[in-house]
C-alpha positions as CSV (number, residue, x, y, z in Angstrom):
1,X,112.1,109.9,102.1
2,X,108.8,108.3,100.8
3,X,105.6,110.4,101.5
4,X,101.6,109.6,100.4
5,X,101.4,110.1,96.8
6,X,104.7,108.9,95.6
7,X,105.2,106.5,93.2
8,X,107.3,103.5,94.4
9,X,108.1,100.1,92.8
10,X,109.7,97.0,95.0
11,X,113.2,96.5,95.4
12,X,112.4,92.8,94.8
13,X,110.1,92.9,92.2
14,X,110.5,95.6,89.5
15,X,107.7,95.5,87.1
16,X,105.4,95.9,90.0
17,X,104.7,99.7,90.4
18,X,102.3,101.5,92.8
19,X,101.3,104.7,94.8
20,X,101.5,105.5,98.3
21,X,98.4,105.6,100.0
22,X,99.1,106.2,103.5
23,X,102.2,105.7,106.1
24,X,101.5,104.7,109.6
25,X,104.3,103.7,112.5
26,X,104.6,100.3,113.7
27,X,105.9,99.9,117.0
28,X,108.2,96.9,117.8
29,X,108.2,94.3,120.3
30,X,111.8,93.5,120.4
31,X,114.3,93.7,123.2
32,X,117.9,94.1,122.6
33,X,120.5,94.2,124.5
34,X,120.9,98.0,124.9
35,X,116.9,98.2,124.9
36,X,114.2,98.5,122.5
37,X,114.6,98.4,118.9
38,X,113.0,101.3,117.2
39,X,109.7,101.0,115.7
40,X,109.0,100.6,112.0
41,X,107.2,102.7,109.1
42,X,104.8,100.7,106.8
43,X,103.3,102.1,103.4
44,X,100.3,100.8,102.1
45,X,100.7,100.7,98.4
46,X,98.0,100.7,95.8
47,X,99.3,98.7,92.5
48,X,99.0,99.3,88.8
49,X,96.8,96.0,88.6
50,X,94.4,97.6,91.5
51,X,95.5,95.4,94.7
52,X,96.5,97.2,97.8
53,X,98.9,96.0,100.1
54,X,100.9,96.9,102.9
55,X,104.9,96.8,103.0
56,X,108.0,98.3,105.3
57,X,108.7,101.3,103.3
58,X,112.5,99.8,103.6
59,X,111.0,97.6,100.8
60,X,110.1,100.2,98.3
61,X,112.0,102.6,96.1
62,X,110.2,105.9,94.5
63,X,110.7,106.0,90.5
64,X,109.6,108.7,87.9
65,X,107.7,107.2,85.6
């Protein structure tokens, strides 16, 4: 489980490593056939380089670097 402070790359791009600077819940919109789908936890990420962005945490491994 990720948590604030962790530090996380991208499953899709590697060389890109962050930390964790807050989680929040996102609720989703989408009806399926036995009901609602569950809603969703984003991280917002603050990278190496100094950008912050947000991504699904489903998106992010931790590493020990």
């Amino acid at each position: 489980m990720l948590k604030v402070g962790d530090r996380v790359s991208l499953f899709f791009n590697m060389g890109k490593k962050g930390i964790i600077l807050s989680l929040h819940e996102i609720k989703n919109n989408t009806w399926l056939v036995g009901g609602a789908a569950s809603s969703s936890l984003d991280a917002r990420v603050q990278f190496d380089d100094g950008t912050i962005v947000e991504y699904p945490t489903s998106e992010l491994m931790p590493i020990n670097d």
